[in-house]
Residue, then its C-alpha position, 0 to 999 in steps of 0.5 A: x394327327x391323322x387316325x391311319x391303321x386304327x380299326x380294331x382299336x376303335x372297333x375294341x374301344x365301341x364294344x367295351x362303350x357299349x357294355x359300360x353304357x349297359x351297366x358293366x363298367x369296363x377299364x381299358x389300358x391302352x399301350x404302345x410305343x411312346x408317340x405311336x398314337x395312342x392320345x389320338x385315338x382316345x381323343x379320338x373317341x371321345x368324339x365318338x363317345x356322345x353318340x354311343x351314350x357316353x359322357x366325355x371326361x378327360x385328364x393328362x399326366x404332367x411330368x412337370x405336374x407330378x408334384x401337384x397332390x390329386x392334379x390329375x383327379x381335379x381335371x377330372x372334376x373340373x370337367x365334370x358336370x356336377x352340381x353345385x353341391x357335389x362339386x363343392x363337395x369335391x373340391x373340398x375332398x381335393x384340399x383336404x386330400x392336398x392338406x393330408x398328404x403333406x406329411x413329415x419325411x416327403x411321404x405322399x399318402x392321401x386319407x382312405x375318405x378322400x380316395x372313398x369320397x372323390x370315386x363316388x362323386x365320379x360313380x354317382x355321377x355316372x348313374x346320370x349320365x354313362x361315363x367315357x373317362x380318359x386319362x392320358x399319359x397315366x404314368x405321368x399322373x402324381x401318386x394320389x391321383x393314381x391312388x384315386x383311380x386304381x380304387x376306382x377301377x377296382x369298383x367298375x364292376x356294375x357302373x355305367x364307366x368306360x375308364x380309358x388310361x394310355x400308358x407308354x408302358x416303359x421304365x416308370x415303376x409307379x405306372x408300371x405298378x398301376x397298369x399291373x395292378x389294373x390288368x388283374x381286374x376282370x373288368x380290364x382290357x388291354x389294347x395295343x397301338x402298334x406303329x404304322x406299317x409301310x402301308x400305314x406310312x403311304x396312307x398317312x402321308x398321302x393325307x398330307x401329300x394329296x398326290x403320290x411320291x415315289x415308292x423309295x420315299x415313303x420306303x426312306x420314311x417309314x424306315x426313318x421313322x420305325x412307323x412313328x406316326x409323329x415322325x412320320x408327319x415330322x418328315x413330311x413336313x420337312x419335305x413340304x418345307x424343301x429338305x429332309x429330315x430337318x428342324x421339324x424331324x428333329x423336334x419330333x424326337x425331341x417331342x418323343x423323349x420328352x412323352x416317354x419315360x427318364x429312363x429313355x432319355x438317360x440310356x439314349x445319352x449313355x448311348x450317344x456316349x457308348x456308341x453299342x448298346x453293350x454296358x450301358x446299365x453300368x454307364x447310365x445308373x439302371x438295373x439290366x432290366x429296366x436299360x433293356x426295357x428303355x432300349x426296347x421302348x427306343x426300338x419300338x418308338x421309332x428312335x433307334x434300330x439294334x444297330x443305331x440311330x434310325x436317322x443321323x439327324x436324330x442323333x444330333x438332336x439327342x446330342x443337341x439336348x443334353x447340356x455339355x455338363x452331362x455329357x462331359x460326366x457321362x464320358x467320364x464315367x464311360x472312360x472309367x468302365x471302358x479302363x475296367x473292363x480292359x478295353x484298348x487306350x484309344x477307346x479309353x482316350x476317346x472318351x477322356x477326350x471327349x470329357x475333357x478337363x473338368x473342373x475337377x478332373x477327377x478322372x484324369x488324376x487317375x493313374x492310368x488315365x496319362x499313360x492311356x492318353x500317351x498310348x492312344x497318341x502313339x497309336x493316332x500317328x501310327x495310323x496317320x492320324x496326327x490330329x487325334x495324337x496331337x488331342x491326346x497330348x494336348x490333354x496330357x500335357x494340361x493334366x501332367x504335374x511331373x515336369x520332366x513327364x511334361x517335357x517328355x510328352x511336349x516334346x512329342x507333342x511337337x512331333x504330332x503338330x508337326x505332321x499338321x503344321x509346324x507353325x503350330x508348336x513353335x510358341x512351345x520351344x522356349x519351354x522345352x529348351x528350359x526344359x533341356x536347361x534343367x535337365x528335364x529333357x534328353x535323347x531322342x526328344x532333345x534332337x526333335x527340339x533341336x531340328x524344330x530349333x532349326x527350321x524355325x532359324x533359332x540357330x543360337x538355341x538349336x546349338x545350345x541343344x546339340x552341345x548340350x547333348x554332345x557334352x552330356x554325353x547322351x548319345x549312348x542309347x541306340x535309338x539317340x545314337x541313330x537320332x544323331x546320325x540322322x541329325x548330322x547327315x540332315x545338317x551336313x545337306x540342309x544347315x551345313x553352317x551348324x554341323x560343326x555343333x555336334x562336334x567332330x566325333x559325335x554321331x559318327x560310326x553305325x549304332x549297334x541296333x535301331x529300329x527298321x524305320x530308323x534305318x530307312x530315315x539314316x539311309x535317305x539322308x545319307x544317301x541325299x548328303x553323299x548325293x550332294x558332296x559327291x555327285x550323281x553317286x551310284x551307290x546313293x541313287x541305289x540306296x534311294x530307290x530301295x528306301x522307296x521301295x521298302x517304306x509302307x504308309x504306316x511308317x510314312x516318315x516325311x523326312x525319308x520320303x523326302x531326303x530319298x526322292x530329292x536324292x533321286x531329282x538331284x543325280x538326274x534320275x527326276x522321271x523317276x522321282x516323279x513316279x514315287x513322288x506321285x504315289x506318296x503324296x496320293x497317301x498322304x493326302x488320304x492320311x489328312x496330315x497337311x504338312x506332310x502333303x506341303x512338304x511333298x507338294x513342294x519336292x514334287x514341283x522342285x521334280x517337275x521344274x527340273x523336268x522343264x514341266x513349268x505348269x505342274x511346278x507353278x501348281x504343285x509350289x501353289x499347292x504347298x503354300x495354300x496346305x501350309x501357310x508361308x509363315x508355317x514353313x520357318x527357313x525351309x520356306x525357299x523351298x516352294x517359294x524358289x520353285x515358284x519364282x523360278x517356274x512363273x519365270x520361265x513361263x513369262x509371268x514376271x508380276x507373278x513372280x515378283x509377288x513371290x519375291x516380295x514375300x518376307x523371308x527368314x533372315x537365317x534361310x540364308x544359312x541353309x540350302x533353301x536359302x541358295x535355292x531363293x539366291x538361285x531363283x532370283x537370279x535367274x529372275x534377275x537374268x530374265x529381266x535384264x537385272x544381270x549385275x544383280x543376277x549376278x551378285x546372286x549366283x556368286x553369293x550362292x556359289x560361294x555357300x555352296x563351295x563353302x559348305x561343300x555341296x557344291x553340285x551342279x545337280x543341285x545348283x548349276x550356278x557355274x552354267x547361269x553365271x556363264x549366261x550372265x557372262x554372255x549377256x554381259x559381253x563376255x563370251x571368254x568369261x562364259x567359257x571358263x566357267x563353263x570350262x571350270x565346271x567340266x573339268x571338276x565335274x567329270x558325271x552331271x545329269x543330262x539336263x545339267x550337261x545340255x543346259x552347260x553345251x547350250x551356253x557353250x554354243x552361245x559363247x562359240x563361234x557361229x559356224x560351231x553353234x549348230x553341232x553343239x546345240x543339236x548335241x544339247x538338244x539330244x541330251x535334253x530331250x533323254x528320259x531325265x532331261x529338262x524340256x523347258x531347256x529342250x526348248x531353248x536349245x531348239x530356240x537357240x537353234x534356230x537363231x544359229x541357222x538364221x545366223x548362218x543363213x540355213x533358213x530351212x534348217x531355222x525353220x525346222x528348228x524353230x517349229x520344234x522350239x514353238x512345239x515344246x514350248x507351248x507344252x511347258x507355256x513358256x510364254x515369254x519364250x513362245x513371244x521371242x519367237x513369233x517377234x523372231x519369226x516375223x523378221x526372218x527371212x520366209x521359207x520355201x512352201x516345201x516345209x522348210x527343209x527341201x526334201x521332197x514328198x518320197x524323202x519326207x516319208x522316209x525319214x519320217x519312218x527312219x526318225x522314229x526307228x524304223x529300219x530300211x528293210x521296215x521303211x522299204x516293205x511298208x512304201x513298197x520300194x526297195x531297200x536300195x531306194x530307201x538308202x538312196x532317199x536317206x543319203x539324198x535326205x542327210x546331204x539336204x539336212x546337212x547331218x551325218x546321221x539317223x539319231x539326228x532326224x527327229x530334232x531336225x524334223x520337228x513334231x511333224x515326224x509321227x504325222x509323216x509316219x501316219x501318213x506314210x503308213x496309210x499310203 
């Protein structure tokens, strides 16, 4: 190490070297933070020494060499240059001195004629020849040696000695008691090593650098390094070597522990423990004192500011040398301060966590330490934080010996797993339903066993829990009377087979008082069951919108997100849905609970898919199946899985979409709703394929279900609306129309998709000259906010073939570039494919664009296609407003339409051009 900023030191060190040589002996105590540089510059001198007059002779304190009796003075002796008879006569001190000191009790004391003895062979030795004598690392000398120096020290009045000792200065009472005792002597000195200055930091490194680096750098070190010459070189070493505070900066706080003093390294691990300087006298064992005098030899070492560690790849360090054993008992205790002094139970728990369950756990049979864990559990998934719920409860659960206690904490162990993955806890049910079996479980916690019962597809076990419940009559309390209104309305939309469970009494009526959380879950699964036995209902779609609006990140509940936003997608209102969708799922991906993000991920591609946006439902499916594995999802797993076969469909993807439905399924989805979600997809897949006995098979077993359990509604599944499209494939046009015929008369109010989706089918099944009018109708109730662009696309496609059919290949035309239009915006390639084959045999179309309107007549009704009034159309063209009702009239008889609302299906996606077009002009 480079001597940098050590001037008045060596300046002090040469004049004391001088006044020892002259006969006025001199003691020096140099002192500084641990590895601030004070061995360099004592090594450093005693090259110099020879050149002043000065005999160089040097000893080193051992930590691992305290042991050893008079270690430190036999260096200094076999240094020496003695003659035979004197060393002899040295050595000889020395083992008597060892024998001596050997007493009864572990007492160490070295005989007076020892200590006598050894300080004059050194003091006649320095009448020959001026001693420079250096001890480093003084407080690490044994007690003999010290001993043996302080008398010597005390002696130096008229020798010719320049005796140097380097001390770190902190926590080590012997050398304290040294450096003390050598200061009140008028022949001693001190001299001080401070760190480097920002300065002194430049000029180091520039000694290994030989070049310059940017001023930010050697700001960045110094404030790394507190001035740490060991530091210091650390870093630029790592820097040398292509990083930044690596291995090298690691072992050089290592190396600056292992030179200072214990105490420093116990109150730096309370401090990794602790995290604040505050109470870690009471953590690590010290005297106020001596913790603020380590902690200050740590700020002044360059390992720690008042705020922390100076670099993060310190601390890991510290943390990286203390064995685990040690640290687990450090935060044990820390637990047990934190618990005294009343701080929160999730400090409490941190630490308990943290020193997990050692052997003998001592400090988790302490009867505050269950309860804490609890606490801090219910505070973790109030703030989102389900994974630290899931530890606390983990911990509890393994210390718990009361077994009704530990089915009460499993149970909300379940709940905690959940918000992460459901997969987790399944291999806990069968505990808890022995649990319930013997009595050890009731309430809220055996509802949260029965729903887990159920989306695993244990339906037998889920039943045994529910009536055992009913018949127990448990369902008395408010909060299990909400819990089983919340039950029965989720049974009655997703397992509808099992409602009959509870009973026909059980969970009805309103509980007298719940809590407002409570509230918002019972009023988005009510209002998504009214929504599926009754319909688009007003009343539901209101209560929705009004859960969404009132539920706040701190309550995310994802069973009342989820029930509020499907109630919404289900009675059409899906651009809505998307909205709310987008805005919980951004909180929820920032709370990190991954099946709270899957299970949104999947309602919002059910929401896009019903808005025909195919790409985004593809992602947002993917996207739940990569948080959550499928085998995680238990029976709700039709939910994605549905949603991709039906998107990959759509788009043209048949491999794709058959990998899907190669996936293994739960045998009991088929008993829910995401079983008739999977039926419909793979009929629709069926349908695309050509496999229409199959699709057909589907959508009757689907239908069936849903007639059965009655929700059947064409906002959920228009399967009325996809057997009649299998009709029609089939040859059976008056089959297709009595479904479809069906499905109006019994659903007088459907969303728009669903309505435009059932008059496109219709037309199909229609005679030709009647195809257009009813497909044109579909095509306006398709392309409304909550209409479906995907079926917009078919609509027009269909549109198209109905024009050609009748031999208007103009009007095809049109059609047909709107068709190719939405589309390619939803990447329904297998649509986009159909069309090109169709397009190259049609019949060509005049270069006029395909409708006969002339260039005057095209401004026009572009202008009027977007909602431009005459008067607006007249004074932009510049015409009359006679002139522009004379261009419209000329443009309907053309187009053969009655109306304004009819030009911009029939325009194409060429309108807003014709409008730019026709301002600009």
């Amino acid at each position: 190490m480079e001597l940098v900023e050590r001037e008045a030191p060596l300046a002090r060190l040469t004049t004391l070297a001088e006044q020892a040589r002259d006969g006025h002996g001199r003691a020096v105590l140099v002192s500084g933070p641990v590895a601030a540089g004070k061995s360099v510059l004592v090594h450093h001198f005693a090259d110099r020494a020879p050149g002043l007059g000065l005999l160089p002779l040097s000893a080193l304190g051992s930590r691992d060499e305290r042991h050893l009796t008079l270690g430190v003075m036999r260096q200094l002796v076999d240094d020496a240059p003695l003659d035979p008879e004197n060393r002899a006569r040295a050595v000889a001190l020395i083992e008597d001195g060892v024998r001596g000191a050997r007493r009864p009790g572990g007492e160490e004391r070295v005989d007076d004629t020892v200590v006598h003895g050894l300080s004059t062979v050194l003091l006649d030795l320095a009448e020959r020849h001026p001693l420079y004598l250096a001890v480093d690392d003084v407080e690490q000398a044994d007690p003999a040696s010290l001993t043996c120096l302080a008398y010597l020290a005390r002696r130096l009045n008229s020798a010719r000695v320049l005796a140097v000792f380097t001390h770190n200065g902190h926590g080590c009472d012997t050398a304290f008691r040294f450096g003390a005792d050598l200061l009140r002597q008028p022949t001693c000195h001190r001299v001080e090593v401070t760190p480097l200055s920002p300065a002194g930091v430049r000029k180091l490194t520039a000694l290994h650098l030989g070049g310059s680096v940017a001023d930010a750098r050697y700001a960045d070190w110094h404030a790394h390094s507190g001035g740490n010459p060991l530091l210091v070189e650390a870093l630029v070493r790592d820097y040398l070597g292509g990083g930044e505070a690596g291995p090298r900066y690691r072992e050089a706080v290592l190396s600056s522990l292992r030179r200072g003093c214990p105490d420093m390294i116990h109150v730096l691990a309370g401090y990794v423990v602790l995290g604040e300087l505050d109470h870690l006298d009471g953590l690590v064992d010290l005297s106020p004192a001596r913790t603020t005098e380590a902690v200050h030899a740590l700020i002044a070492g360059g390992l720690l500011t008042m705020d922390g560690f100076r670099h993060p790849a310190a601390r890991d360090a510290v943390v990286g040398a203390i064995e685990a054993g040690e640290l687990a008992r450090l935060h044990a205790r820390a637990a047990v301060l934190a618990h005294e002094r009343g701080a929160g139970t999730t400090v409490i728990a941190d630490h308990l966590l943290r020193a997990g369950a050692p052997a003998d756990g001592s400090v988790l049979q302490e009867p505050w330490a269950l309860p804490t864990l609890e606490d801090a559990a219910a505070h973790a998934v109030r703030d989102g934080a389900a994974g630290r719920a899931v530890d606390c409860l983990r911990l509890a659960r393994l210390v718990c010996v009361d077994p009704r206690r530990r089915a009460r904490i499993t149970a909300a162990l379940v709940r905690a797993e959940w918000c992460i993955n459901p997969g987790v806890s399944s291999g806990r049910l069968g505990e808890l339903v022995e649990a319930m079996r013997e009595g050890g479980l009731r309430g809220a916690d055996a509802l949260t066993l029965a729903r887990a019962l159920l989306w695993h597809g244990r339906f037998d076990q889920a039943q045994e829990v529910l009536g055992h419940l009913a018949a127990a009559g448990q369902a008395t309390d408010p909060e299990t009377a909400t819990e089983l209104q919340i039950t029965r309305r989720r049974l009655r939309h997703s397992y509808p087979s099992f409602l009959a469970a509870l009973g026909p009494r059980s969970g009805t009526g309103r509980p007298p008082t719940h809590s407002v959380s409570a509230d918002r879950r019972l009023r988005a699964v009510s209002a998504l069951a009214a929504v599926l036995g009754e319909g688009p209902h007003p009343e539901a779609v209101s209560m929705a919108q009004r859960v969404l609006h009132g539920t706040r990140p701190d309550e995310l509940s994802t069973e009342t997100v989820e029930s509020a936003l499907l109630a919404l997608a289900y009675s059409g209102r899906a651009e809505r849905a998307t909205a709310w969708c987008d805005l919980f799922l951004d909180q929820v991906r920032a709370r990190h609970t991954p099946s709270r993000q899957a299970r949104l991920s999947a309602v919002r591609a059910e929401i896009a898919l019903r808005r025909g946006d195919l790409s985004d439902a593809r992602r947002y499916a993917g996207e739940a199946l990569a948080v959550l594995p499928a085998i995680s999802w238990g029976v709700t797993v039709g939910a994605p899985l549905s949603t991709l076969i039906l998107a990959t469909t759509a788009m043209g993807r048949y491999d794709e979409a058959q990998t899907y439905l190669d996936h293994r399924v739960p045998e009991a989805m088929f008993d829910t709703r995401y079983g008739m979600h999977y039926h419909y997809a793979r009929a629709r897949f069926g349908l695309a394929t050509g496999h229409l006995e199959m699709a057909l098979e589907d959508l009757r077993r689907c239908g069936a279900k849903l007639c059965q359990w009655g929700i059947d509604t064409p906002g959920l599944i228009p399967w009325r609306t996809d057997v009649a499209e299998v009709y029609l494939g089939l040859g059976r046009p008056d089959d297709a129309k009595r479904m479809l015929e069906e499905q109006s008369a019994k659903f007088t109010v459907m969303p728009n998709r669903v309505r435009g989706t059932a008059i496109r089918v219709l037309a199909g099944a229609g005679a030709p000259a009647r195809r257009p009018a009813l497909l044109r109708q579909a095509a306006e109730l398709l392309q409304s906010d909550d209409g479906d662009r995907y079926e917009l696309a078919l609509a027009f496609a269909d549109l198209a073939r109905a024009y050609r059919t009748l031999g208007e290949f103009r009007r095809a035309a049109a059609a047909e570039r709107r068709a190719v239009s939405v589309a390619a915006d939803c990447q329904a390639e297998a649509l986009l494919r159909g069309l090109a084959v169709e397009s190259a045999t049609a019949a060509p179309t005049p270069a006029d664009g395909g409708d006969g309107l002339t260039e005057a007549e095209r401004r026009v009704a572009a202008m009027a296609a977007v909602g431009c009034s005459n008067r607006e159309i007249a004074e932009d063209l510049h015409v009359t407003v006679s002139t522009v009702e004379q261009h419209l009239t000329r443009t309907y008889r053309k187009l053969r339409i009655s109306r304004r609302a009819e030009l911009p299906s029939l325009l194409g996606g060429s309108a807003t051009v014709d409008l730019t077009d026709a301002r600009r002009r």
